[in-house]
FIFI-376039 format. One record per residue: residue number from 1; x, y negated, z negated of N, C-alpha, C in turn. Coordinates in nm, 4 decimals, always signed. Example, Ala and Ser with C-alpha at 12.3 -4.5 7.8 and 13.67 -1.06 7.14 Angstrom:
REM FIFI-376039
   n      n_X      n_Y      n_Z     ca_X     ca_Y     ca_Z      c_X      c_Y      c_Z
   1  +1.3190  +0.5690  -0.7800  +1.2300  +0.4500  -0.7800  +1.3200  +0.3300  -0.7800
   2  +1.2850  +0.2250  -0.7080  +1.3670  +0.1060  -0.7140  +1.2900  -0.0030  -0.7870
END
This chain:
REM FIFI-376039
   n      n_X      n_Y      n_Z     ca_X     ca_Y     ca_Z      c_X      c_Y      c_Z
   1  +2.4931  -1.9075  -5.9337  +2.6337  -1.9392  -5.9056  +2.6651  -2.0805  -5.9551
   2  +2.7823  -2.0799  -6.0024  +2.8234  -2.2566  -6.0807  +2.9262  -2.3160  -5.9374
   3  +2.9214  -2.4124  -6.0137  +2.9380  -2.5480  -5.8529  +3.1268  -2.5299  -5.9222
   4  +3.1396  -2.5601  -5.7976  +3.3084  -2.5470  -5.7765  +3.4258  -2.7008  -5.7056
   5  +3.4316  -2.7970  -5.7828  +3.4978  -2.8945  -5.7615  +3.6152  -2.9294  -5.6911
   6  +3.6435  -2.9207  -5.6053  +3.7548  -2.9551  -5.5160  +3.7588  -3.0723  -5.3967
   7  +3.9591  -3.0667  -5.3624  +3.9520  -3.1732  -5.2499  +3.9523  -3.1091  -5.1497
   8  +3.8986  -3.1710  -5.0163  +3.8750  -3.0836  -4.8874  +3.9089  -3.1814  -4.7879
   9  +4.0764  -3.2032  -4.7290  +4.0709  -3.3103  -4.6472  +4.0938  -3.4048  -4.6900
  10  +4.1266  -3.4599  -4.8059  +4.1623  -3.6091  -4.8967  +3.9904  -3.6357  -4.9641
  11  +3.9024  -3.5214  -4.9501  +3.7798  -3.6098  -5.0196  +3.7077  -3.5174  -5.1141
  12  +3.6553  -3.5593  -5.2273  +3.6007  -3.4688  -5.3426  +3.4800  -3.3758  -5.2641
  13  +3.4786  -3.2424  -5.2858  +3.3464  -3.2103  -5.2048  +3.2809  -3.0861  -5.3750
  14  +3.1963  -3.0676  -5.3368  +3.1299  -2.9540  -5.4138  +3.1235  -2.8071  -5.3571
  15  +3.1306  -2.7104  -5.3952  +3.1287  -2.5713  -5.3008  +3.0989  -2.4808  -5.4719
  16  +3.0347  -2.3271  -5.3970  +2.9667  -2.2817  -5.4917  +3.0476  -2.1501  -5.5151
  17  +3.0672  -2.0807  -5.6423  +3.1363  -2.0133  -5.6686  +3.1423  -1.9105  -5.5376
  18  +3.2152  -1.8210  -5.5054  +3.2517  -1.6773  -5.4374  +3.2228  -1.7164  -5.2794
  19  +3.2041  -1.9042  -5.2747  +3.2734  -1.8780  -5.0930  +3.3368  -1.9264  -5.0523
  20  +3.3751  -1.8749  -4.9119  +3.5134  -1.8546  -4.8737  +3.5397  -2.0350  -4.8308
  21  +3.7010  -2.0665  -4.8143  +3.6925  -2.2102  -4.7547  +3.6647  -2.2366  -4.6361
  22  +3.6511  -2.0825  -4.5492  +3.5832  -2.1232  -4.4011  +3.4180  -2.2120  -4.4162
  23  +3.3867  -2.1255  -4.5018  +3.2528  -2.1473  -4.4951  +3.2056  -2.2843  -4.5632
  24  +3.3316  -2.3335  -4.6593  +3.2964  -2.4434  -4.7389  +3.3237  -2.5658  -4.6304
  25  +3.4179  -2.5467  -4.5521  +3.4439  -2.6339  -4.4719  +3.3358  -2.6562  -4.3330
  26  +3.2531  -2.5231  -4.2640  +3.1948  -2.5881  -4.2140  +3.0181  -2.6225  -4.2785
  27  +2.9999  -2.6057  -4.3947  +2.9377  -2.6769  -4.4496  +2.9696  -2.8083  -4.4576
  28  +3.0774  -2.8414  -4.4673  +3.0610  -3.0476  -4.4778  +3.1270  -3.0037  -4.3017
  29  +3.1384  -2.9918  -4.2249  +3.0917  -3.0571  -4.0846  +3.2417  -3.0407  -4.0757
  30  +3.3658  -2.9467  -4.0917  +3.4872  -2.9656  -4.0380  +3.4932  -2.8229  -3.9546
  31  +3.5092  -2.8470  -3.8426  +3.5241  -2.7127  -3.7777  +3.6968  -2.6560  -3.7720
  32  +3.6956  -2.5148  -3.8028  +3.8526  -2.4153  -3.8060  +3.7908  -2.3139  -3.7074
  33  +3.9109  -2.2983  -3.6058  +3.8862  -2.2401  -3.5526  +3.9215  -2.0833  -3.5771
  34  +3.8115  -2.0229  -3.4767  +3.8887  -1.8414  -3.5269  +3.8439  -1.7745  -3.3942
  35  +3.8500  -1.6252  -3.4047  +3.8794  -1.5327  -3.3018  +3.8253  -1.4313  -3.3561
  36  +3.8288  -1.3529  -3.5017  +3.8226  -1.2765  -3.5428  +3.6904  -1.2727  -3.6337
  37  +3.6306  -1.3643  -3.6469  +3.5822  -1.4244  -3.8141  +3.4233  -1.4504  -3.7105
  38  +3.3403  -1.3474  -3.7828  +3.1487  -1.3425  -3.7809  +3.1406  -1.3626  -3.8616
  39  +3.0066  -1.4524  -3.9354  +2.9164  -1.4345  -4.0247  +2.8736  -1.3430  -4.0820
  40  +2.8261  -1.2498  -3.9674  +2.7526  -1.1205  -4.0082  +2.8527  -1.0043  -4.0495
  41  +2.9846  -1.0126  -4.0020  +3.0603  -0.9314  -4.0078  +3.1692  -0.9191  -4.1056
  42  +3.2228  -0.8267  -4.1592  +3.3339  -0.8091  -4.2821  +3.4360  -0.9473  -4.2190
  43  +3.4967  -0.9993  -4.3418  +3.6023  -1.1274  -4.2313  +3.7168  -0.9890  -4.2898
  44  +3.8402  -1.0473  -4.2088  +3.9505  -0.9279  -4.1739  +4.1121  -1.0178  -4.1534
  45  +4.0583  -1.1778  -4.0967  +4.1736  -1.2806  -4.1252  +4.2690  -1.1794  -3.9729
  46  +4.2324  -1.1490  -3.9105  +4.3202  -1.0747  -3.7922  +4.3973  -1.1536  -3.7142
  47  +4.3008  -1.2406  -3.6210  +4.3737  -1.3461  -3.5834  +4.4554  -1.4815  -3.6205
  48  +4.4503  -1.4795  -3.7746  +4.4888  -1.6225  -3.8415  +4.4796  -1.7606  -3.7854
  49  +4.4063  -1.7282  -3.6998  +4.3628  -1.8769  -3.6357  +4.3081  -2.0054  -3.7463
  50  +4.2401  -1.9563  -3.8498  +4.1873  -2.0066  -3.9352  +4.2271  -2.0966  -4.0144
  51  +4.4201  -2.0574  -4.0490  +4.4892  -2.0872  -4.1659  +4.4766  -2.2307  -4.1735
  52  +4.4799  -2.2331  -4.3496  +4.4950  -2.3900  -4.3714  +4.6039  -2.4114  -4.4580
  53  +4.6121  -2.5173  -4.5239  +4.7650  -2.5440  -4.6078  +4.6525  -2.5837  -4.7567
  54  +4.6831  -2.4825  -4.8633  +4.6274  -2.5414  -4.9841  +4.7794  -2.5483  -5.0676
  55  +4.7620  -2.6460  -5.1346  +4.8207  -2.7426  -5.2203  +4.9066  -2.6026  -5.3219
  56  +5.0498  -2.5908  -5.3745  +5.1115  -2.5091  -5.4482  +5.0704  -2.3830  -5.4132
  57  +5.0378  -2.3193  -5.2521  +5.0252  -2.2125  -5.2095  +5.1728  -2.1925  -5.0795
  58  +5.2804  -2.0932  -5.1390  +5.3885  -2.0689  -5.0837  +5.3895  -2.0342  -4.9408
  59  +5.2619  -1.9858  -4.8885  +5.2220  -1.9906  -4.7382  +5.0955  -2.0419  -4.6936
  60  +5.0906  -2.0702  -4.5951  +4.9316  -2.1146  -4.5581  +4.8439  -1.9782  -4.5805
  61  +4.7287  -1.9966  -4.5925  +4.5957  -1.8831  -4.6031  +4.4726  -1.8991  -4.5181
  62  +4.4633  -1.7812  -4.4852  +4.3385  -1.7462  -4.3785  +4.2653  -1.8027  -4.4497
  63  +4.1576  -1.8734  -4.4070  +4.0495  -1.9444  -4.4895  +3.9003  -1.8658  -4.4473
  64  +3.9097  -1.7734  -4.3858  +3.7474  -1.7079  -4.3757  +3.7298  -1.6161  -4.4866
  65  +3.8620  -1.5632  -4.5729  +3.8431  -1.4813  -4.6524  +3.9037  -1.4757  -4.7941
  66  +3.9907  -1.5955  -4.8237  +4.0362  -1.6997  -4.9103  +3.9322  -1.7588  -5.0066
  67  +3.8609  -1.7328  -5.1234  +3.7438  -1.8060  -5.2375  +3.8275  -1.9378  -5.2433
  68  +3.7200  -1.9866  -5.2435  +3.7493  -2.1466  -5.3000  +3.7958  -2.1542  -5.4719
  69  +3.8765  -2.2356  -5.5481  +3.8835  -2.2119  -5.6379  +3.8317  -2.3415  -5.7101
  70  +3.8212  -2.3843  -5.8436  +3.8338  -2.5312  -5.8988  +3.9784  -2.5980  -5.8772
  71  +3.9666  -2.7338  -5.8759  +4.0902  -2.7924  -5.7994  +4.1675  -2.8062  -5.6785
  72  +4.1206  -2.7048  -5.6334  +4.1981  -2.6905  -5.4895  +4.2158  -2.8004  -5.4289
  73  +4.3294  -2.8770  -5.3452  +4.3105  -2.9247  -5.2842  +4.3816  -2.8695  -5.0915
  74  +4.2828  -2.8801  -5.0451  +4.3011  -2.8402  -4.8910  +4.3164  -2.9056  -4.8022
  75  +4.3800  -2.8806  -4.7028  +4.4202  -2.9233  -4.5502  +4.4119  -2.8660  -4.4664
  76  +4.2911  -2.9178  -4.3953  +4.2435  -2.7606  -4.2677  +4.3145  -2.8316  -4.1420
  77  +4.3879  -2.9253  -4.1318  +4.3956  -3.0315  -4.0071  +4.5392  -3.0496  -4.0045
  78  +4.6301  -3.0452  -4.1104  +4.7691  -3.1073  -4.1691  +4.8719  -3.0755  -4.0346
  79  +4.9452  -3.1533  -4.0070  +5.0222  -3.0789  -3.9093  +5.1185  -2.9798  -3.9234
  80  +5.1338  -2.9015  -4.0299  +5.2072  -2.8094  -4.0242  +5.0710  -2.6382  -4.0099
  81  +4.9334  -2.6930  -4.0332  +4.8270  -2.6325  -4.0165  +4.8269  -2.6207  -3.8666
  82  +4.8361  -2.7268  -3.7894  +4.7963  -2.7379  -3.5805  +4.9485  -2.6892  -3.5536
  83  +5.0812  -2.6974  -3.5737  +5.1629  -2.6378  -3.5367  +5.1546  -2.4985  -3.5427
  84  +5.0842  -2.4120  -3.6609  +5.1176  -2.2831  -3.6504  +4.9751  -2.2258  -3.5832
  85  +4.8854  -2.2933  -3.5780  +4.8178  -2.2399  -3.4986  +4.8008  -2.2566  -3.3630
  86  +4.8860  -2.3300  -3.2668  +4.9353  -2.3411  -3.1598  +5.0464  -2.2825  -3.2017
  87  +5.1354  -2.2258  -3.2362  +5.1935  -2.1077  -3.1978  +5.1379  -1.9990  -3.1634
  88  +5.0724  -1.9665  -3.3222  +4.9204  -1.8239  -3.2529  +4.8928  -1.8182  -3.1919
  89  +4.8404  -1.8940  -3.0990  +4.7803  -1.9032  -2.9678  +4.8726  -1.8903  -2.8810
  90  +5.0448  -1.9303  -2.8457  +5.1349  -1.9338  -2.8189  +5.1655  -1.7700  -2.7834
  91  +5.1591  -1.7265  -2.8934  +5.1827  -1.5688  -2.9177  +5.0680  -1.4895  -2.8867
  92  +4.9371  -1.4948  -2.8705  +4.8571  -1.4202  -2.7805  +4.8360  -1.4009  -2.6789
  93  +4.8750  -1.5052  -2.6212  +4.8906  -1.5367  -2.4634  +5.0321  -1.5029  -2.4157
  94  +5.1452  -1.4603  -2.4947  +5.2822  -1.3823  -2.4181  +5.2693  -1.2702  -2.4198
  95  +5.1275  -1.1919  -2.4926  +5.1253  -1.0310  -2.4445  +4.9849  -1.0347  -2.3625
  96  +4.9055  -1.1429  -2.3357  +4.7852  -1.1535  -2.2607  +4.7868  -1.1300  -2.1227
  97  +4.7416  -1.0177  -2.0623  +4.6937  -1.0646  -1.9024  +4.7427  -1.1741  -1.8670
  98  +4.6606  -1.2565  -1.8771  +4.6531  -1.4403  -1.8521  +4.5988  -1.4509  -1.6679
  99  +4.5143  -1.3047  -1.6405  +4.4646  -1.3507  -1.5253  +4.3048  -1.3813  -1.5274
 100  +4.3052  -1.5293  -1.5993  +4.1447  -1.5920  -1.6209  +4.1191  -1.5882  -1.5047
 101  +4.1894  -1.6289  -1.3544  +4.1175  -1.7017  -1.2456  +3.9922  -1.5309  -1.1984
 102  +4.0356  -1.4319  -1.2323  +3.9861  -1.3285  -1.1562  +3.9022  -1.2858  -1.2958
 103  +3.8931  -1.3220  -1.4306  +3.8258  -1.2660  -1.5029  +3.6600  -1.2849  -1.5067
 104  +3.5769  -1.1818  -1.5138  +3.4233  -1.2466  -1.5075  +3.4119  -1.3644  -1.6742
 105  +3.4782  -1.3402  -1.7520  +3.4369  -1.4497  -1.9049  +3.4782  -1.5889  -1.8957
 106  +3.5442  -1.5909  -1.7601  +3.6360  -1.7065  -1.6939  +3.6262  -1.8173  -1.8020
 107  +3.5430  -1.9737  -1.7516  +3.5646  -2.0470  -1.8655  +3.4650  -2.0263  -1.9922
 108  +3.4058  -1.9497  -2.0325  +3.3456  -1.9122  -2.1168  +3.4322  -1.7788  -2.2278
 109  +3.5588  -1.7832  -2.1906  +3.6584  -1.6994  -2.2659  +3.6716  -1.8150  -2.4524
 110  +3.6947  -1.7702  -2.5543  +3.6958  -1.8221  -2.6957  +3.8911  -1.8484  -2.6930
 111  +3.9073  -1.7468  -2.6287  +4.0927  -1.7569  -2.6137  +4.1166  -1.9037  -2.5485
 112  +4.0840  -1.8758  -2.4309  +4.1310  -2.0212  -2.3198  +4.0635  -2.1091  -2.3419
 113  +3.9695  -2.1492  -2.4643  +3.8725  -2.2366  -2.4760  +3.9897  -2.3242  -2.6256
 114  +4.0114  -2.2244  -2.6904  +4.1092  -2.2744  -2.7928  +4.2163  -2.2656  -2.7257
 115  +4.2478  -2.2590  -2.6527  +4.4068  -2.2958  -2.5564  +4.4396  -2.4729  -2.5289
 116  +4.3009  -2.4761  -2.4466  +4.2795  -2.6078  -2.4263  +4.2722  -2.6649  -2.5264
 117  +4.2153  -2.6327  -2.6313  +4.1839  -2.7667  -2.7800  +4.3260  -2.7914  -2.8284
 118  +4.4018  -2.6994  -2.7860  +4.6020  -2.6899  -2.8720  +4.6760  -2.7127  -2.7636
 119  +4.6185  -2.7563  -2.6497  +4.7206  -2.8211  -2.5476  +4.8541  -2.6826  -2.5491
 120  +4.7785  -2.5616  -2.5243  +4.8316  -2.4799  -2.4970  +4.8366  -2.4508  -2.3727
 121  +4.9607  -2.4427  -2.2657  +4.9378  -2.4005  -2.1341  +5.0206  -2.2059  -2.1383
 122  +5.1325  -2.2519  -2.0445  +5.1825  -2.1184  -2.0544  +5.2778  -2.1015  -2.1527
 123  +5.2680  -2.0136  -2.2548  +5.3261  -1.9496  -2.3232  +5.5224  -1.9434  -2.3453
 124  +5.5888  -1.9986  -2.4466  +5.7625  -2.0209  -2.4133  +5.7860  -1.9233  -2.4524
 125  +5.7090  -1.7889  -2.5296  +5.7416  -1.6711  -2.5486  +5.7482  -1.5465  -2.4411
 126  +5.8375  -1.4953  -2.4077  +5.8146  -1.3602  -2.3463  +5.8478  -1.2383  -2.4177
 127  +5.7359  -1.1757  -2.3665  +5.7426  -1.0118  -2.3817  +5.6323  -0.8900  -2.3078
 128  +5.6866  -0.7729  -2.3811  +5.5644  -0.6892  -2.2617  +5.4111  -0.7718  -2.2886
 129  +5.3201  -0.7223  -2.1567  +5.2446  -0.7201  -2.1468  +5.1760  -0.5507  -2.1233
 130  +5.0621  -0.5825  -2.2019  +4.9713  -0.4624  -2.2223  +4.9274  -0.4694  -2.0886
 131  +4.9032  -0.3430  -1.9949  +4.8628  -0.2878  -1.9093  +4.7745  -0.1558  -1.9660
 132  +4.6524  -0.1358  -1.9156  +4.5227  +0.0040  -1.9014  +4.4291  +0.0293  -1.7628
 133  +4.4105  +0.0820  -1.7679  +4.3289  +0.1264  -1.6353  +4.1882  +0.0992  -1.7184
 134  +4.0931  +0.0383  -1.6098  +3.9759  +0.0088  -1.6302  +3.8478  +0.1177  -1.6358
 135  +3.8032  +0.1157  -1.7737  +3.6831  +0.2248  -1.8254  +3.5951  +0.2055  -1.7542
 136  +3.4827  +0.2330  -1.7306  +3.3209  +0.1998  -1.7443  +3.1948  +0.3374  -1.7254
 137  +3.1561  +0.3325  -1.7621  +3.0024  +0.3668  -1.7431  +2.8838  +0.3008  -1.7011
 138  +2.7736  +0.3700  -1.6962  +2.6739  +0.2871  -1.6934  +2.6198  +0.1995  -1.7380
 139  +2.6839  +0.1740  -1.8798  +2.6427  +0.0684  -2.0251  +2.7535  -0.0312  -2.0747
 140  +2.8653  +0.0194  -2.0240  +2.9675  -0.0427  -2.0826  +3.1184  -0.0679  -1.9971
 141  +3.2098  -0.1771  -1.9775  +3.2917  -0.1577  -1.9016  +3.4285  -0.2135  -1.9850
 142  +3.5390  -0.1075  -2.0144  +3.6188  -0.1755  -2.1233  +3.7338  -0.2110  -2.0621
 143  +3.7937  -0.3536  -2.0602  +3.9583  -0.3545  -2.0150  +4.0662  -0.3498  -2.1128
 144  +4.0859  -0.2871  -2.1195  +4.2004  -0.3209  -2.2602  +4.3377  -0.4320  -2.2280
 145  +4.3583  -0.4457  -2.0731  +4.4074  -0.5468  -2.0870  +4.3894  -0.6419  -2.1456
 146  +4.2775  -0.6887  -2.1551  +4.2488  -0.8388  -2.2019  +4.2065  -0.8604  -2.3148
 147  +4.2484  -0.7358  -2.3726  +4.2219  -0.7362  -2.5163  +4.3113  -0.7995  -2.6396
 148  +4.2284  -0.8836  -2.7381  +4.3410  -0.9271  -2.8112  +4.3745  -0.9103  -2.9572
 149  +4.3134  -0.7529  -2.9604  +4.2840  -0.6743  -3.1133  +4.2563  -0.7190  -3.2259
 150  +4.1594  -0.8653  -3.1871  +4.0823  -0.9072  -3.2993  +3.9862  -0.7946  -3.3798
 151  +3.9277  -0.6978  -3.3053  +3.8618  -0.5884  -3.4258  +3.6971  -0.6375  -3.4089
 152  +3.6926  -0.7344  -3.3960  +3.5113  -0.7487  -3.3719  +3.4070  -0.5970  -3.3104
 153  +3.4914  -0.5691  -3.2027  +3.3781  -0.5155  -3.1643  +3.3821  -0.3625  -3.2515
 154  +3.4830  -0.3360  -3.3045  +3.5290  -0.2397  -3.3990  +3.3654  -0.2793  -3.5691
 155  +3.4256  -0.3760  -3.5912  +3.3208  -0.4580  -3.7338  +3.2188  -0.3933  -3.6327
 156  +3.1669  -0.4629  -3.5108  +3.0069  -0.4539  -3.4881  +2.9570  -0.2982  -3.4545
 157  +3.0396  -0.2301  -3.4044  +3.0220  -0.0788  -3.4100  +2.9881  -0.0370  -3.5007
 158  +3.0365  -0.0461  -3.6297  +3.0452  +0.0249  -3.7557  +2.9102  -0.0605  -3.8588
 159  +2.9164  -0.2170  -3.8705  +2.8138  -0.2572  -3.9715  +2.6991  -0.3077  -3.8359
 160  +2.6840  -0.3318  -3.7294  +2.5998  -0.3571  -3.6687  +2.4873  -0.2925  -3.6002
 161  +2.5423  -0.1578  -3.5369  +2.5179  -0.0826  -3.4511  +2.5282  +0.0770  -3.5942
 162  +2.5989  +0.0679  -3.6622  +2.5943  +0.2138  -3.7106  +2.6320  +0.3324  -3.6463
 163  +2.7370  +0.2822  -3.5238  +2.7418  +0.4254  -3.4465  +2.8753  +0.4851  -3.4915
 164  +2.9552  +0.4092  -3.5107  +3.1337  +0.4468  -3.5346  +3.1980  +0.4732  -3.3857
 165  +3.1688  +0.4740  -3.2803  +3.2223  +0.4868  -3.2041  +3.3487  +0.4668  -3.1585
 166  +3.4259  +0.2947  -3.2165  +3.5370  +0.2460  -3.1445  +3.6111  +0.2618  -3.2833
 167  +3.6931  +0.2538  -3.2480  +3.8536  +0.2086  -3.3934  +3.9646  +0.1905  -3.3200
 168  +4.0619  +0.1648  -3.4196  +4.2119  +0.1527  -3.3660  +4.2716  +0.2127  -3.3987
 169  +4.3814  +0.2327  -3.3258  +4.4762  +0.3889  -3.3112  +4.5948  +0.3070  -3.2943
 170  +4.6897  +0.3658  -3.3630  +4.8544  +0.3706  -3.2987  +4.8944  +0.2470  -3.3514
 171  +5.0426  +0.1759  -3.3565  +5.0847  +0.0740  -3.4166  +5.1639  +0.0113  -3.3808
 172  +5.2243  -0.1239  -3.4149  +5.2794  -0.2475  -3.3666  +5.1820  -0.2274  -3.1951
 173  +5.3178  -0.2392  -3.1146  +5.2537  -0.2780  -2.9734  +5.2223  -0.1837  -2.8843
 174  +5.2077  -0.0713  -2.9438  +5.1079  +0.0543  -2.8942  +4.9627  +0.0725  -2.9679
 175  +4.8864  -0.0209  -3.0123  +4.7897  -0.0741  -3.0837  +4.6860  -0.0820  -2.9781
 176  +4.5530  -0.0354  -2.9922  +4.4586  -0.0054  -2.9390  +4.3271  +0.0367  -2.9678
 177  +4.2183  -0.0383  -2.8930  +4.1003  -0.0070  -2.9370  +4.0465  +0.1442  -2.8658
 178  +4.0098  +0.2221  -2.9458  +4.0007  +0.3593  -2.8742  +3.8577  +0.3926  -2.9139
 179  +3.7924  +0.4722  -2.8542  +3.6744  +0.5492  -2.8508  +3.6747  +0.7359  -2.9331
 180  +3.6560  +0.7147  -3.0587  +3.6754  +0.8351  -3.1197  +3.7834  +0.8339  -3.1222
 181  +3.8671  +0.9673  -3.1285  +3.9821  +0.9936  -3.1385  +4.0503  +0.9741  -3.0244
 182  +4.0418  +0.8517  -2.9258  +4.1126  +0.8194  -2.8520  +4.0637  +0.9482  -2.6927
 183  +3.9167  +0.9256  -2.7179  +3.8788  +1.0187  -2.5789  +3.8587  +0.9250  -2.4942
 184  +3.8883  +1.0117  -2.3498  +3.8077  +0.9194  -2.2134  +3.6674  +0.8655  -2.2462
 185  +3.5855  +0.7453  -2.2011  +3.5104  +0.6909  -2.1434  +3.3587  +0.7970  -2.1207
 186  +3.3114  +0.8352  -2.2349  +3.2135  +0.9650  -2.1666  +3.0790  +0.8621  -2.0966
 187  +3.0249  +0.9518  -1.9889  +2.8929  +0.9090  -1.9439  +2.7750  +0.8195  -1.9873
 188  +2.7416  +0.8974  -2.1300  +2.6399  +0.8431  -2.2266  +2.7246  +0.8047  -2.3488
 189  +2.8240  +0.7376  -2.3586  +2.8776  +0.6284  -2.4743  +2.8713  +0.5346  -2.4641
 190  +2.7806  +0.4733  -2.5733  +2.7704  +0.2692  -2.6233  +2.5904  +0.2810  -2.5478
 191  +2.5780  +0.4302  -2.4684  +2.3856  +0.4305  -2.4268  +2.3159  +0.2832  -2.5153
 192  +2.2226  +0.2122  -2.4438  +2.1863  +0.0986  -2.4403  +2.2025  +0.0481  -2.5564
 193  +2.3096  +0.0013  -2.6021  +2.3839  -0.0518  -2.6933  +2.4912  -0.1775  -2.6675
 194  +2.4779  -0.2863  -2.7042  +2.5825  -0.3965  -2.6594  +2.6217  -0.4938  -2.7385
 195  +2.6126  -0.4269  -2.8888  +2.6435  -0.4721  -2.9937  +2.7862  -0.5624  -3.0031
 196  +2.8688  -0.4912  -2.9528  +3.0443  -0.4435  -2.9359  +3.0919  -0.5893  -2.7990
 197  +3.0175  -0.5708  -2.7269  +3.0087  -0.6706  -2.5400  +2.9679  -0.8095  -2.6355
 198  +2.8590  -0.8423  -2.6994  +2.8317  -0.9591  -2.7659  +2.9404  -1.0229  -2.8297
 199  +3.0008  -0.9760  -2.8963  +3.1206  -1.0414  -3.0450  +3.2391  -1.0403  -2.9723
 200  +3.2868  -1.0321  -2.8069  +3.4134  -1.0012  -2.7690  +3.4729  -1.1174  -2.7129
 201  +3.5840  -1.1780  -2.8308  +3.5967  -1.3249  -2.7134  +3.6491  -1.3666  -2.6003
 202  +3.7356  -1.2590  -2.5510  +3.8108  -1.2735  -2.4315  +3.7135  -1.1298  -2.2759
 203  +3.7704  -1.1104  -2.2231  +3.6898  -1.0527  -2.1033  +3.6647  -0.9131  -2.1571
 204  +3.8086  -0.8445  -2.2148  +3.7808  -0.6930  -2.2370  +3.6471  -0.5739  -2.2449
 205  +3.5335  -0.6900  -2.3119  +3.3991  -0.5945  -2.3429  +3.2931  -0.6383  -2.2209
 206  +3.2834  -0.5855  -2.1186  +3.1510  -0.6347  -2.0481  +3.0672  -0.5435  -1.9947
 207  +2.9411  -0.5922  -1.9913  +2.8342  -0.5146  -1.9016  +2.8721  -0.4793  -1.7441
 208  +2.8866  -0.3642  -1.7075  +2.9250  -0.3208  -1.5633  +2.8514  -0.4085  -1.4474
 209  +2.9074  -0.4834  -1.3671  +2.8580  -0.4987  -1.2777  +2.8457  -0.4762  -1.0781
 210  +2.7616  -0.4700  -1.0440  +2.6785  -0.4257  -0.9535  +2.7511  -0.4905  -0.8170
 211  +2.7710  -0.3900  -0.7560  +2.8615  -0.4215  -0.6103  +2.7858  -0.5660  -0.5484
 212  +2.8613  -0.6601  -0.5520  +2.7880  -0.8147  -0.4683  +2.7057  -0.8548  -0.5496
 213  +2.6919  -0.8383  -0.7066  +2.6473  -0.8804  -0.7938  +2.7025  -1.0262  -0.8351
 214  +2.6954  -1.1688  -0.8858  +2.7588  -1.2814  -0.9060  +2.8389  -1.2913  -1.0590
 215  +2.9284  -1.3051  -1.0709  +2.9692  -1.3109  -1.1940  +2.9077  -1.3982  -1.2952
 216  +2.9277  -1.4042  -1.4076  +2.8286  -1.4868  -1.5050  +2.9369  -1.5646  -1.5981
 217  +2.8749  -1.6476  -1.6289  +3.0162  -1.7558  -1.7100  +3.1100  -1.8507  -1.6586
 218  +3.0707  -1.8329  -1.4945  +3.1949  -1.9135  -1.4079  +3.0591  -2.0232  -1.3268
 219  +3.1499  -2.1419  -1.3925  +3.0491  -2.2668  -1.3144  +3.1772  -2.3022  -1.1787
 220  +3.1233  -2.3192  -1.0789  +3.1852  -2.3945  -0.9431  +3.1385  -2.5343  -0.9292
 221  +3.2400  -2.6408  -0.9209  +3.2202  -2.7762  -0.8884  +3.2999  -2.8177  -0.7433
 222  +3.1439  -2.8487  -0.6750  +3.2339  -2.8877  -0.5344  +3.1822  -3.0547  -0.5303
 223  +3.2931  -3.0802  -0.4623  +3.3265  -3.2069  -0.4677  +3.2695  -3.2328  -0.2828
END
């Protein structure tokens, strides 16, 4: 691969042909945040959390799945970059649950963790909120409330696990992660498998837990 010359941030950096500017960027040490965007996994740009502002580009661009080019010059930080991604965040959280205090992913949620970094509190947008009745089995427990159709656990089903189990069904805000063709919750589905529970950043994917069992992810500070 031949070396690829660009600005990154106001400073000359090097990056190698066919990768993406997520990846060029946290190679020199600038972190973008995302929701949607594995390593291991197809990038898909779902959540646009990512976007940056490159130079004679008529909109900003997802940068996990965006090639670096020669010349480029980029702005992963610019403030018209932190304005729209505190909106995003703005806008996930006016169709979100938003009941962290009772969630087991509590402060260990990727949503409310980038809430806080964007001095995001409650949301100036309204609209419906997604409501589901709660799945589970023995292996797996799904809320779709708190789901925020990033697609991860969809990617890890399919290139991780090899099972195909989950996809999405239906469109705009009847959009949903479904099991096959949108069947109930069977007995032996996701069987010791937790491919899907790993990659999920908000509460929706968890391991079932056990009547008077302690939740996991929630630290208590008593004073």
């Amino acid at each position: 691969m031949s070396d690829v010359k660009l600005t990154l941030n106001g400073s000359p950096v090097v990056g190698q042909e066919g990768q993406t500017i997520l990846e060029l960027a946290r190679e020199n040490g600038i972190e973008i945040p995302t929701l949607c965007y594995l390593r291991e996994l197809t990038p898909t740009g779902c959540c646009r959390l990512c976007v940056v502002e490159v130079e004679g580009s008529r909109t900003l661009l997802g940068s996990c799945y965006s090639p670096i080019a020669p010349s480029m010059v980029i702005q992963t930080h610019s403030p018209k970059v932190l304005a729209a991604r505190k909106t995003l965040i703005e806008l996930l959280f006016a169709s979100h649950c938003g009941f962290c205090m009772i969630c087991d992913k509590a402060n260990v949620c990727n949503l409310r963790q980038l809430a806080a970094e964007h001095d995001v509190g409650l949301s100036p947008y309204r609209t419906r909120k997604r409501f589901y009745p709660l799945e589970d089995n023995a292996y797996i427990q799904i809320d779709r409330t708190k789901c925020i159709l990033c697609r991860n656990c969809v990617k890890a089903c399919n290139e991780i696990a090899g099972n195909g189990v989950l996809g999405i069904a239906y469109r705009g805000f009847d959009s949903k992660i479904v099991i096959d063709n949108d069947q109930p919750l069977s007995a032996e589905a996701c069987r010791d498998c937790d491919a899907c529970i790993k990659v999920c950043p908000t509460g929706s994917l968890t391991k079932p837990r056990k009547m008077g069992e302690a939740k996991t992810g929630v630290s208590m500070i008593i004073k």
